[in-house]
N, C-alpha and C positions, 0 to 999 in steps of 0.2 A: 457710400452706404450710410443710411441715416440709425439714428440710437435704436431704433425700435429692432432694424435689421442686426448690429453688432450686438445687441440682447438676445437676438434671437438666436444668433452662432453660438453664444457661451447656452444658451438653457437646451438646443437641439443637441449640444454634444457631438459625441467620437463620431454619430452615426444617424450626421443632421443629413446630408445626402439621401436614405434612405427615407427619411421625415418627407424633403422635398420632394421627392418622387412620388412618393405618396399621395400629398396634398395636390399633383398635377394630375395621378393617373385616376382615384377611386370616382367614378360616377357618383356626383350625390343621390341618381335616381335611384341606384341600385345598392350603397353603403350607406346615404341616408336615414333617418328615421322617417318611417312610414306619415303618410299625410291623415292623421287623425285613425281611430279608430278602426280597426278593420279584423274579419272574423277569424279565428286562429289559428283555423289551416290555413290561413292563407297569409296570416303572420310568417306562420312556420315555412310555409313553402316559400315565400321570398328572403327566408334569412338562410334558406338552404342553397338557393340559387345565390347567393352573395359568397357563400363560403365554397363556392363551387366556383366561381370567377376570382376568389382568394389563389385557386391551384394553379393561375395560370400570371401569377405573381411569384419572383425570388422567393418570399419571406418562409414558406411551408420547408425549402430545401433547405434554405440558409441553416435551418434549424437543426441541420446533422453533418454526421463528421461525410468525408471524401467518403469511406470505406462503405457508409448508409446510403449514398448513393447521394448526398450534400455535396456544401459550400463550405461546410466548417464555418460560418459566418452566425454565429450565435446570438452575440451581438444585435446583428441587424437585425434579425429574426421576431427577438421579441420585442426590439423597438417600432417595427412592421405592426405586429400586434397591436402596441400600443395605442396607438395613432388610429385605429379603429376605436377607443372611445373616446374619440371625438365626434364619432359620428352615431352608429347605431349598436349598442352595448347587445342588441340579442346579436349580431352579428359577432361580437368579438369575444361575445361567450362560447359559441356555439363554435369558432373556428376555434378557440382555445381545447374544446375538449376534444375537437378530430386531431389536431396537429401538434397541440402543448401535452394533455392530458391522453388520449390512445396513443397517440404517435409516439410519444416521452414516452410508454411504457412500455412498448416495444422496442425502442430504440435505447433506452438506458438501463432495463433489464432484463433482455432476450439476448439471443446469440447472432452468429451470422447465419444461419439456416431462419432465420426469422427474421430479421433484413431481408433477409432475397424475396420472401415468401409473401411480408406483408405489408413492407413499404411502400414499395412503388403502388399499390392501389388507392394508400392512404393517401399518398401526395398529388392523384392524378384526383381524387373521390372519388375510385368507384367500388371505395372500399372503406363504407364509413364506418369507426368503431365506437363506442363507448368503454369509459374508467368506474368500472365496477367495482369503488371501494366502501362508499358510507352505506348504512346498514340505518333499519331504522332502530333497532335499539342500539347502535354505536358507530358517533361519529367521530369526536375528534382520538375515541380511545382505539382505534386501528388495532392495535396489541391485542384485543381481547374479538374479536369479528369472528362472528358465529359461521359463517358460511364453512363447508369446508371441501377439502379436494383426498380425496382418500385415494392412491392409487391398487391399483387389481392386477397383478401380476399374472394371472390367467390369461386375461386378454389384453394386457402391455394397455392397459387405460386408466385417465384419469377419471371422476367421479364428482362432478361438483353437487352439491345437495344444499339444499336450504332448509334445517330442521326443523325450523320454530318462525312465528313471524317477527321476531324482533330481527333474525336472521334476514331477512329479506331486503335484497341491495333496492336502497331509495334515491329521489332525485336524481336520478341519472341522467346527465345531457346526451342528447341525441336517440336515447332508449325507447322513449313514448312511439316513434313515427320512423326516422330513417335508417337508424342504426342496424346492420347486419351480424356485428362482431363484440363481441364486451369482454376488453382485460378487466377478470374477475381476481378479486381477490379473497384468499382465502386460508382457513389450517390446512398445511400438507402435512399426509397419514401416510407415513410410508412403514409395513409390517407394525403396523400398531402403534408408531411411535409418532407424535406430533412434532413436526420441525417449525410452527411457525408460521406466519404469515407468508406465503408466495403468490405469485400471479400467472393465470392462465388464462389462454386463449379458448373463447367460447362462443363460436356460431349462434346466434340468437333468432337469426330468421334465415329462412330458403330466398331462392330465388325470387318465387314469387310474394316475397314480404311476409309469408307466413309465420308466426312464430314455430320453432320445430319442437321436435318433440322432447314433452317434459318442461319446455321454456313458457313458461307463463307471464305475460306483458300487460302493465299497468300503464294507467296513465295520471301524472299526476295532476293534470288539466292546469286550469288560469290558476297564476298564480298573481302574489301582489306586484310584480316586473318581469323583464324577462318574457314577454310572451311570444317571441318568436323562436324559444327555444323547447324542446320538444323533451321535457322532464319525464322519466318514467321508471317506472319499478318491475323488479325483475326478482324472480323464484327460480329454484332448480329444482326439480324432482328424480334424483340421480339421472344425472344427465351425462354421458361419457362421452369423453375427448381423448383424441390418440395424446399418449406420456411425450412425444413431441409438443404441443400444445404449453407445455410449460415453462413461462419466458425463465429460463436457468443460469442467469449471467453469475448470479449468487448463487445458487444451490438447484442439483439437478438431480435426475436420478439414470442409472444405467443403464445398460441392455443387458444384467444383474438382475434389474431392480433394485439396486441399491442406493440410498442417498448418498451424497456427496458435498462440502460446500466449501471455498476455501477460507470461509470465514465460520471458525467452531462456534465462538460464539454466538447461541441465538439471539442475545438481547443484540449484539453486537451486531452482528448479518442483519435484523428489522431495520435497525438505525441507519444503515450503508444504504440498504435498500431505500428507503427512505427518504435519503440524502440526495439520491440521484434524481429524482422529481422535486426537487426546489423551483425548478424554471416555472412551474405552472402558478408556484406562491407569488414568485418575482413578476408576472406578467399580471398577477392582482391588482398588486398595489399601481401599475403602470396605466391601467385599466384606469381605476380608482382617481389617477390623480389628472389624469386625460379627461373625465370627467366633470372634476372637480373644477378645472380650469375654464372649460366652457361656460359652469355656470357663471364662475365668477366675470368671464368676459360679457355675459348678457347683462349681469348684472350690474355691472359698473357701466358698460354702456347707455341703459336704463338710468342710471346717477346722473350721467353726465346732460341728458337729454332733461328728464323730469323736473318741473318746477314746482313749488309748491311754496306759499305763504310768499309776504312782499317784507323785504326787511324794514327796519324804521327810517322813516325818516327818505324814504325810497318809492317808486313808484313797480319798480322791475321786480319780478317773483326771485327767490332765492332759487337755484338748482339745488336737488337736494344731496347732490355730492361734496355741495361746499356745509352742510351742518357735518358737525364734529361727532354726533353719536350715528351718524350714516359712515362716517369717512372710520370711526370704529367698527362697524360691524365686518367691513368691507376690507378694508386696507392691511389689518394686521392676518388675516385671512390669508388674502395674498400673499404676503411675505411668505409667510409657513409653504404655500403652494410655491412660494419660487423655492424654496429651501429644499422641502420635498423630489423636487424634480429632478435637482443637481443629485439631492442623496440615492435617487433611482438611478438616473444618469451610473453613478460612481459604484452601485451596487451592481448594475446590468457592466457596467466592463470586467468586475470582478468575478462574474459566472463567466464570461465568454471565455476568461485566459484558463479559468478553470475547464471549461466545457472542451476548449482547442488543446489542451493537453498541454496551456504556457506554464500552468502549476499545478503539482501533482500530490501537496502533499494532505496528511488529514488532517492537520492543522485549519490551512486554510478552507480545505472543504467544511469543515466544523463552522469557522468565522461565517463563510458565506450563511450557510444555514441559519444562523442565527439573527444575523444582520438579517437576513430575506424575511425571517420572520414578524422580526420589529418593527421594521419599514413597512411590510403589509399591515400590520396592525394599526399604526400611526399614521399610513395613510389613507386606510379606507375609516378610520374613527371620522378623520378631517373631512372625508369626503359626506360623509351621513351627517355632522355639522355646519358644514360649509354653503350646501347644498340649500337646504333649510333655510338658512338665513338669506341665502341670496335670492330664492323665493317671497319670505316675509320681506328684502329690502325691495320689490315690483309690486308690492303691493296684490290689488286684486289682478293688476295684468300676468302677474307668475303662478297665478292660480291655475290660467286657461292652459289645456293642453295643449293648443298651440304654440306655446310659449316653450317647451320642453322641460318645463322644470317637473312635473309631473312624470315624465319619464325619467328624468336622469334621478329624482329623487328615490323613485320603485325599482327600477332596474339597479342601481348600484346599494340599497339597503341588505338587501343580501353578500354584499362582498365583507361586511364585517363579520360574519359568519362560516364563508364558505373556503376551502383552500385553506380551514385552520380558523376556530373560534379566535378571534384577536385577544380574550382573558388567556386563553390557554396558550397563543403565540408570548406573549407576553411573558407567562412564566418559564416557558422555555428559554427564552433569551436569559432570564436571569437565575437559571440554573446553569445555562452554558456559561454563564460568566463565573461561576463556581469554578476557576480553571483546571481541569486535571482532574477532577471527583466527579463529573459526570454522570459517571454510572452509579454511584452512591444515592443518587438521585433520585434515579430510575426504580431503586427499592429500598424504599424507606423502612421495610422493614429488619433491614441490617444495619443494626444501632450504629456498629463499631465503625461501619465504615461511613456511614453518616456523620458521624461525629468526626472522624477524621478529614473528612472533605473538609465541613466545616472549621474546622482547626485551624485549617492551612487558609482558609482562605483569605484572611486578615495581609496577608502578606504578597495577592496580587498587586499585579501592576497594570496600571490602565494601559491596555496598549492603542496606539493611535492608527490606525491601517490608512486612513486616507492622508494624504498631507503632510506627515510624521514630522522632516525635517522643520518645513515653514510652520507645522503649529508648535512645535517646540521653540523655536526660534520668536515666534509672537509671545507664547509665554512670558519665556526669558524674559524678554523686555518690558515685561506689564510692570506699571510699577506699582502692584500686587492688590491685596483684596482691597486691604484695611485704607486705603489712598484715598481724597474725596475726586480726585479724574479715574480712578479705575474702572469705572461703568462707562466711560467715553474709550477706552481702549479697547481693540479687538483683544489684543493678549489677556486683558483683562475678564473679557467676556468667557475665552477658552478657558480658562484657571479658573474661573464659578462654576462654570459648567462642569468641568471636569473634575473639581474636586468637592461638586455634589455628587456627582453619583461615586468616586471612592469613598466617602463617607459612607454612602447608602448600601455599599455592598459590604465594608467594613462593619457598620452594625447588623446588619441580617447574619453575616457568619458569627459574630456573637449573639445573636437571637438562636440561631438554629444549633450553635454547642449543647443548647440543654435536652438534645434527641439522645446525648449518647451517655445521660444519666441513667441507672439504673434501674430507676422506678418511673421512667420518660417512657409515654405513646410517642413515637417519633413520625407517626403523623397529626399527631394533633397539634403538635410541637411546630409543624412546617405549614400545618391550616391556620393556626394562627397567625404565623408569619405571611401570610400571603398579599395581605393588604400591601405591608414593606416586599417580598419578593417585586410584585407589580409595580411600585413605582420606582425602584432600584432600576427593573428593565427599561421602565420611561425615561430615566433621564440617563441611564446608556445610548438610548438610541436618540435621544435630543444634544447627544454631545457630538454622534457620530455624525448627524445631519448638519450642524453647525459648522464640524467640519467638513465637508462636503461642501459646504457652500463657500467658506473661507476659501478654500482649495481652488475651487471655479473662477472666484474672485482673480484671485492672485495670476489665473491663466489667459484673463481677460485684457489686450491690450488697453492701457495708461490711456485715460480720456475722460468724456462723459460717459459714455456708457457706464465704465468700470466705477466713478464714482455714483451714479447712480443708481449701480448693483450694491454698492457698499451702503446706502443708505437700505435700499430693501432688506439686507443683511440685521442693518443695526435695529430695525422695528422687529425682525423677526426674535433676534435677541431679547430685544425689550421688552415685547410683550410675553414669551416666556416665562422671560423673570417676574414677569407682572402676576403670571396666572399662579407662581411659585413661590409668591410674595412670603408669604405664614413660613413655609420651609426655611426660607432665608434669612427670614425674621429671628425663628424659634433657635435658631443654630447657631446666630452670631454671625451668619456672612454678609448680611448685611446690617446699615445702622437704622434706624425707623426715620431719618431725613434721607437715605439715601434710597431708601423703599419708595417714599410719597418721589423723588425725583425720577425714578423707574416711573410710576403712573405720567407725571410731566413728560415725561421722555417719548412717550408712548403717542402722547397729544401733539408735540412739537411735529415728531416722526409724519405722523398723517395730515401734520398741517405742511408739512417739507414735502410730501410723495403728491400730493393734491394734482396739482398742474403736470405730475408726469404717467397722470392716473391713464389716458390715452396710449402711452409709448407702454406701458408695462401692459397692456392687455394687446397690445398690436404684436407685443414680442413673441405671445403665443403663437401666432401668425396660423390662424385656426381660420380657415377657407370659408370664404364669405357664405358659401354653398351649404357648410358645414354648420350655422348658424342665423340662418335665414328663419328671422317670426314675425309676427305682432307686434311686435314690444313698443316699437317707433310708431304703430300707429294708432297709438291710445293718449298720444299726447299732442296732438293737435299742429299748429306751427309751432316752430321754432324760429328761435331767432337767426341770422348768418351766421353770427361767432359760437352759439352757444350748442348751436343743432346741426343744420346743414353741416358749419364748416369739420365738427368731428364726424361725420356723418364720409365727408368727401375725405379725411381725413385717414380715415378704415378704409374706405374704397383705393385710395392714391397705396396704400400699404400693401393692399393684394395686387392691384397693378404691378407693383416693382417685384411683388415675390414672383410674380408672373415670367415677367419679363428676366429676371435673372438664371428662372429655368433656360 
């Protein structure tokens, strides 16, 4: 097995088997992205017929327990997912909201008489639904969603209405064109009294495609990506549904009519609810970073082939992956993408033991959430940055659509938005890190207990969930900040990391004490603070991905590979601290020579990764099929060593993935 394939075992992870299966079984004609241009029913009707040969794949079943008629295989599920954007992102959208987003709300807040009744359609297709939750005047606020469900004791029916048009559920996937069904979300009225957000099921068209009656269907037409998916808006004009109809795993109502819920509290019940559709956050970022990596393989490809300028003194054009502000834009990119993946990687095992019932408690269901959160955020930011630049490094050839960067750049610019604004993921993380006050949070208008969240929070402790033992133990060993080799130790690297962000959440709980002064707006008090909440979240979750990749590292058999993972490792550290300079500066953790050696470090880095620039994109091990352009033929000949032979190089690498299927 050569470096590129023992790279490719540590980044495919718990559930690289399902990766490979993948890359042998999906048709590029029909998981591909489409051959230029084409008009957008017919976009949409071939991204439908894709996720309709999705049903006749493990990945839709894997996604439920035994009892839902699953595999209990979680895991694989949304790794399955994943690996769809590699190829055609309306594709892995649009199966995302029939099987992550309908399917998950059926299957994670309905009962078993809802299992029996509406799964097996989902998972065969012939029972497509839509997640009727964003509204157009509210998206990421859920809490406050105008729709509502009022039930009517008369005729045992539910009542969904749309009163206002800010009420009116937008962007809907699947809603425009194929969708029959839409879990709605909305206030449930039961005898006058508002419980809160819940979800019900809502017929939207007949048989014959009709909208029914009272269902009024929008369409939200071309958008800026994404156009094989079929967006659309939807009204209710009281429209009744049998009191069945109400997915009730959290809160239901009798054959009383009475409410019920085993969770009293309502903030408390939204948040649980809530909780339980993380998977669809988590499949974001996996999306997002699957993306991400494609470009980056066109585009270092692109580096490796492109000539341009003759150096001095020389006859031969330089490649432009050997200039140092190309091997910048490119190389430290990468790293973050190898970082990200292992953090995905290491997030995605920790919903499965969750999801398989390995760990039950709300501890850890809190952690995942939060982590899910971060990690989408930081990696679809990467992806909207990443993307772009690897674009601008092809010059005018990343322009052409054939080249895909025009698709992966529109089609994924929405993931920083959707599944949760990434400013608002963001704050969430660094309010859950608030440990224990939580809910003080959530209502800022209760000084007393604001201020005691606050209080206490000076006295968290960073806890490590991935790693624990071995990053403790690297620690230990750093021989600490103040050292001029502490920046060449990984321990060292963990101990910056990590007691940047205790710091940053140590001073935010002393910013946010002054909510529970007397004469204190304690929202103005925490708007202020929000500049600091957000970057507190950033370098939480830049500590947990470091660890994540430390972790991968340390699981990687002793060789080149593993030292070659270790160097992608150290650029990813490096340039971090690079972008983090001023913070490190202003705080004393670092000394202003060991700041300028951070920038050197950064140069060294991409001048060391250079010649394994091939083996790090090969380890994607992204299906020749899956990246088929132009790119190569905008550059005329090549030379043997410098074209061809990487050229035959990527070809000899799919060969063997081939052959080891």
């Amino acid at each position: 097995m050569g470096i590129a394939e023992q790279i490719q075992t540590t980044l495919d992870g718990r559930w690289g088997e399902v990766r490979q299966q993948l890359r042998a079984q999906l048709d590029p004609d029909t998981f591909g992205p489409p051959a230029g241009l084409i008009p957008l029913d017919e976009h949409r009707q071939r991204t439908l017929d894709a996720v309709l040969q999705m049903t006749k794949t493990d990945a839709p079943r894997d996604g439920l327990t035994i009892e839902q008629g699953g595999t209990n295989e979680h895991g694989a599920s949304v790794t399955a997912f994943e690996m769809l954007g590699h190829a055609d992102l309306s594709v892995y959208v649009k199966a995302g909201v029939q099987f992550g987003l309908f399917g998950g709300a059926v299957a994670n807040l309905g009962t078993q008489r809802h299992w029996d009744e509406y799964l097996p359609g989902m998972l065969d297709g012939t029972l497509l639904g839509c997640f009727a939750m964003t509204e157009t005047g509210h998206g990421s606020d859920v809490q406050s969603l105008l729709t509502t469900a009022t039930y009517l004791p008369d005729s045992d029916e539910i009542e969904i209405n749309t009163p206002s048009l800010p009420a009116r559920k937008d962007y809907i996937g699947n809603a425009a064109r194929d969708g029959h069904i839409a879990a709605v979300f909305a206030q449930l009225v039961v005898d006058g009294e508002n419980h809160g957000v819940h979800c019900v099921l809502v017929p939207i068209r007949d048989d014959s495609g009709e909208p029914r009656d009272g269902v009024t269907i929008g369409d939200c037409g071309a958008k800026m990506g994404l156009r094989g998916v079929d967006n659309g808006r939807l009204t209710f004009d009281h429209v009744r549904v049998p009191r069945l109809n109400l997915l009730n795993r959290y809160g239901t109502i009798d054959d009383d009519g009475r409410y019920h819920s085993p969770i009293e509290n309502p903030s408390r019940r939204f948040f649980t609810m809530l909780g339980t559709l993380v998977r669809g956050r988590i499949s974001v970022a996996g999306g997002a970073g699957a993306a991400t990596r494609t470009a980056l393989t066109l585009a270092i490809t692109y580096g490796l082939h492109r000539k341009q300028f003759t150096a001095p003194d020389s006859e031969r054009e330089v490649t432009i992956l050997d200039y140092r502000g190309h091997q910048r834009k490119l190389f430290p990119r990468l790293a973050r993408s190898y970082a990200l993946m292992l953090a995905q990687n290491a997030l995605v095992e920790q919903m499965h033991r969750i999801a398989a019932g390995e760990e039950t408690s709300e501890e850890a269901q809190r952690e995942l959430e939060a982590r899910a959160a971060g990690i989408k955020a930081l990696t679809t930011e990467h992806a909207t940055d990443t993307i772009q630049v690897c674009r601008e490094a092809c010059g005018g050839a990343g322009y052409l659509s054939v080249n895909r960067f025009a698709d992966l750049k529109a089609d994924t610019d929405v993931f920083t938005t959707f599944e949760g604004d990434n400013t608002v993921l963001l704050q969430l993380v660094a309010k859950g890190m608030l440990t224990g006050y939580k809910e003080a949070f959530h209502e800022l208008d209760t000084r007393g207990a604001f201020f005691f969240g606050a209080r206490q929070v000076t006295e968290a402790v960073i806890e490590r969930t991935i790693g624990g033992s071995l990053i403790q133990r690297l620690i230990s060993g750093s021989p600490g900040r103040d050292a001029d080799n502490a920046l060449s130790d990984r321990g060292g690297h963990l101990d910056l990391f990590e007691d940047r962000e205790k710091h940053l959440l140590e001073t935010l709980a002393m910013r946010l004490r002054r909510a529970g002064d007397d004469d204190a707006d304690g929202f103005t008090v925490f708007n202020d603070a929000q500049p600091h909440l957000l970057l507190t979240a950033r370098a939480h979750i830049e500590r947990v991905i470091l660890e994540a990749f430390v972790s991968a590292i340390d699981a990687t058999p002793e060789g080149e590979a593993r030292d070659l993972l270790d160097r992608v490792c150290d650029l990813y550290v490096m340039s971090t601290i690079e972008e983090n300079r001023a913070w490190f500066l202003e705080h004393g953790r670092l000394s202003a020579s060991q700041a300028k050696g951070v920038t050197a470090s950064v140069d060294e880095l991409c001048d060391a990764l250079r010649p394994h620039a091939q083996t790090l994109i090969d380890a994607f091990a992204i299906p020749m099929a899956w990246r088929e352009t132009e790119l190569l033929e905008f550059l005329g000949e090549t030379s043997e060593d410098d074209g061809q032979g990487v050229a035959r190089r990527s070809a000899t690498q799919d060969e063997a993935v081939s052959a080891e299927r």
